[in-house]
N, C-alpha and C positions, 0 to 999 in steps of 0.2 A: 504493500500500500504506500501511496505519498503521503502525506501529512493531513491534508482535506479528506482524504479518505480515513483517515485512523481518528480521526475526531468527530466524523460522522459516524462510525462505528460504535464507536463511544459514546455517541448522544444514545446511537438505538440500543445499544444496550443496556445501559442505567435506565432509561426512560420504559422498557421491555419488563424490566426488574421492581422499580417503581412509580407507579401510580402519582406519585407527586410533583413530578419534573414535569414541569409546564416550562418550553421556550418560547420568548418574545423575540420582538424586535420587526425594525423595518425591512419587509419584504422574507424571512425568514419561511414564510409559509408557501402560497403560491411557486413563487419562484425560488424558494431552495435558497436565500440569501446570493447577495453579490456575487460569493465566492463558492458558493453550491455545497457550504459544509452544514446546511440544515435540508440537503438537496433528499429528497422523497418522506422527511417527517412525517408531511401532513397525510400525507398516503394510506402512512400505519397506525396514527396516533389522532387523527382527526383533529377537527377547528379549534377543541373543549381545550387542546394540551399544545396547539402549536398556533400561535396567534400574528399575527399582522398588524402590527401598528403604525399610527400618525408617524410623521415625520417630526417627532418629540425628543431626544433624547432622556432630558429631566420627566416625559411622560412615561419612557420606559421605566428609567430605573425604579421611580417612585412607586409607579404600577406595583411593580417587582416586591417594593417592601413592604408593601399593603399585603399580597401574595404571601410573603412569606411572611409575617408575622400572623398568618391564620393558617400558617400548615403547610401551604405547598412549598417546592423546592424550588422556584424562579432558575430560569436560565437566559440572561437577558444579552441580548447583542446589539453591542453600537456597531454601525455597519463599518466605520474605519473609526482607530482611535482619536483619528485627528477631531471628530464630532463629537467626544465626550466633554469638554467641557461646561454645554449647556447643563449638562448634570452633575458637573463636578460637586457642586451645593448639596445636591441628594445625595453622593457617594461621599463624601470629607463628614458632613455635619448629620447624617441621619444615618446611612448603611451601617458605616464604621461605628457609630456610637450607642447603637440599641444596647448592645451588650451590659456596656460601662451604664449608660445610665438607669437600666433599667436593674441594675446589683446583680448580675444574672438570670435577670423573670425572663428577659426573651431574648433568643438569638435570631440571627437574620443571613438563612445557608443561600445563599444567591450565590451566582458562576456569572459575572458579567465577563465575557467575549468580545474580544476585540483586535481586528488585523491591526497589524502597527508595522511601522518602518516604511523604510525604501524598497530598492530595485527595483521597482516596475512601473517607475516615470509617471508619477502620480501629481509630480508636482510640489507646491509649497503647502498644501491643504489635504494632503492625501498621504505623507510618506512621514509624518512626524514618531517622535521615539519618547512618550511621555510619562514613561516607567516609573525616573522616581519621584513623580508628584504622588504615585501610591504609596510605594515605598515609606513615605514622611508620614502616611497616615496610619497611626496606631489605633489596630482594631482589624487590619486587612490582612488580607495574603497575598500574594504579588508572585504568579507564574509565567515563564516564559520556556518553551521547550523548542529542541532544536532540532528533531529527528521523529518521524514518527510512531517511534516506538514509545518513547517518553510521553508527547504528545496525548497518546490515547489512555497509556496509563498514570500521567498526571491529570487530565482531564477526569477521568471518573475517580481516582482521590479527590477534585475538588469536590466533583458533584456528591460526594458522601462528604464533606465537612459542614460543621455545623456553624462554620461563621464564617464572612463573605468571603473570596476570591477573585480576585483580579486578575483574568488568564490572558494576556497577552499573545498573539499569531502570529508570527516572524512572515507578512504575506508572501516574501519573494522566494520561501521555499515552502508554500505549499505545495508544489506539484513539482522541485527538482530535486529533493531527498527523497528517495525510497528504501524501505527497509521492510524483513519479514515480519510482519505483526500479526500478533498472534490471534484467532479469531474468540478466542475465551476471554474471561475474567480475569483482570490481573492489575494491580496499581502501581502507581510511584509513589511512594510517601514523600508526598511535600517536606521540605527542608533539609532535602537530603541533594549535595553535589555529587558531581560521576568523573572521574578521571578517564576520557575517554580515547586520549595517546600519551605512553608516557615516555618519559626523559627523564635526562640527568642535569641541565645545564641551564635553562629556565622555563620558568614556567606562565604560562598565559592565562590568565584568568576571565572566562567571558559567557556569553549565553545566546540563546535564540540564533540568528540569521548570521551571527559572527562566527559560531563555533566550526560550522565547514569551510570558513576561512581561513581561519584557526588552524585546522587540518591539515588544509593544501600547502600553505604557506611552510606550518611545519614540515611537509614533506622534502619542500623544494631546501629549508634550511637544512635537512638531514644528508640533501646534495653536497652540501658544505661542508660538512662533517661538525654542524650543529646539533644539537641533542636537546630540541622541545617536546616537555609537554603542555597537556592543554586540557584545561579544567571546565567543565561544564556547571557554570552555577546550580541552571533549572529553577529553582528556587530564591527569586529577589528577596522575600519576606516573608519567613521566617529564611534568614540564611544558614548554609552550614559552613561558619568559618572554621570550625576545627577540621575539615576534609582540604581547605584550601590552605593552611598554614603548615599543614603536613607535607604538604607539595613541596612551598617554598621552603621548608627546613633541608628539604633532598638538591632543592636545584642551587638557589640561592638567589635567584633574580626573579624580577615578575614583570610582564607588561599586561595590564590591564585593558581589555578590547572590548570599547560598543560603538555601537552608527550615532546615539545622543549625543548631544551636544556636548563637550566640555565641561562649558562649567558648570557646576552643580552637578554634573552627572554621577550614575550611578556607580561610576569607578573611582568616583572621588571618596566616596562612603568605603567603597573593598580597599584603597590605597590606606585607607587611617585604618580601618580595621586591625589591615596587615601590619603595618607601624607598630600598632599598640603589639601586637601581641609575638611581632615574627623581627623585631628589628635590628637583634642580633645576628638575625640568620642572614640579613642582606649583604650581598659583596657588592651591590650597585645600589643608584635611586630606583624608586618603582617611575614604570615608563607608562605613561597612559599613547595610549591608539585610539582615536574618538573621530565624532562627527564635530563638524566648527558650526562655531559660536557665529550661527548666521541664520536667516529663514535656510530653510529646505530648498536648493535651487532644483529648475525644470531640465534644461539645457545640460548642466554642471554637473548633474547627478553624482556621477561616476567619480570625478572632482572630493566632492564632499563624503561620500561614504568612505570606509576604509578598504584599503585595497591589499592585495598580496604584497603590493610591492613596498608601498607604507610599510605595513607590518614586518616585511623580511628586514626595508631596514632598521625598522625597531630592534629588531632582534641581532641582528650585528653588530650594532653601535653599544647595547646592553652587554656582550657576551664578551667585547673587543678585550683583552688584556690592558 
């Protein structure tokens, strides 16, 4: 399967299993969403559990919490992440905080969905990386999977948690990673990273649409007689820094890899992480690899993401004696 297929997999099987996985969003129904990962829902599960909404964002999510605070399991999708801020207010000040303020009386298991990133020339309004505005909100979960196997088995660990998730879609490899997935039941437990190439010499830390960049790049550095590995977060929130400080204890370097922007990104939070707890182990600075601190350009795309070649020479200039 590629990715879109192992998350629609995932929707029919949770939803097969439970009765209370109702998904929204715009065009979700009919048309099987933008990207066809709610593609034949309505088919199996009818109108009652697979719905079409306004063109709302803040009318989804809210839908959604009204939903789950009587029972059902909400699975709500912004059709690109770049459209979620109209709901930011619903997801920062009511999602996140039923929990807290309500002393534990009610939780709120909602899975908001949402393509995010570049590659596929979407523009300044189409291709944005808005990860750790969730990240900052305590009360969330914050998933990003890079492979379809993770993909399907973090997606139904979200859908069985009992407080919200924020699953992020790396859209430009829905459909160019393929992997055997498995057609059973099986999950990823959230806040767990994967060491998914290893090394001796440093170590890359990254997630979603970076990590088969990650990969390649490591490859061609292994031409050199480089020795990367490359860590898979999977998990923005809850993170698992102790799988990622174990790395860096073995290699002794790290470049940190995402398409967001710079500053404030979310490799700024993995770089202090590592600080605090790995700072002896370093024989260098930590190197960030990022998207700039600019709009999303249309033209430039390829420009502004990060590329093999960036990254390779990140990885030289880190490694250089």
């Amino acid at each position: 399967m590629n990715m879109a297929q192992a998350l629609n997999d995932a929707l029919k099987s949770e939803m097969r299993k439970n009765g209370d996985i109702v998904v929204i969003g715009e065009d979700v129904a009919r048309l099987g969403g933008v990207f066809r990962i709610t593609d034949k829902l309505l088919d199996e599960f009818g109108a009652d559990r697979v719905l079409d909404t306004p063109l709302s964002e803040a009318g989804i999510i809210g839908s959604a919490i009204g939903m789950s605070l009587y029972g059902l399991r909400p699975v709500a999708e912004i059709q690109f992440s770049d459209f979620v801020y109209p709901a930011f207010d619903q997801i920062v000040n009511e999602l996140a905080k039923y929990r807290y303020r309500s002393g534990g009386q009610f939780s709120c298991p909602i899975v908001v969905r949402m393509p995010s990133g570049g590659g596929v020339k979407g523009g300044l309004c189409h291709s944005q990386s808005p990860e750790s505005y969730f990240v900052h909100t305590a009360g969330l979960k914050v998933v990003m999977p890079s492979n379809p196997i993770d993909a399907k088995g973090l997606l139904i660990a979200a859908l069985r948690e009992q407080d919200p998730v924020v699953f992020f879609e790396p859209k430009s490899i829905y459909r160019t990673e393929k992997s055997d997935v498995s057609e059973g039941d099986y999950t990823v437990a959230l806040g767990t990273a994967r060491t998914v190439r290893e090394g001796s010499e440093v170590t890359i830390v990254t997630y979603g649409a970076m990590v088969p960049l990650a990969l390649r790049t490591a490859g061609r550095a292994a031409s050199e007689n480089i020795s990367v590995e490359v860590v898979d977060v999977r998990t923005l929130l809850p993170l698992d820094i102790d799988h990622i400080v174990a790395s860096v204890h073995k290699t002794n370097r790290v470049i940190v890899l995402h398409e967001a922007p710079r500053t404030c990104g979310y490799g700024a939070e993995l770089a202090a992480e590592i600080l605090e707890r790995a700072f002896w182990s370093l024989d260098a600075p930590i190197v960030r690899v990022t998207g700039f601190d600019t709009p999303f350009p249309y033209a430039l795309e390829d420009e502004y993401m990060p590329t093999e070649s960036r990254l390779l020479q990140a990885i030289r200039a880190i490694t250089r004696d």
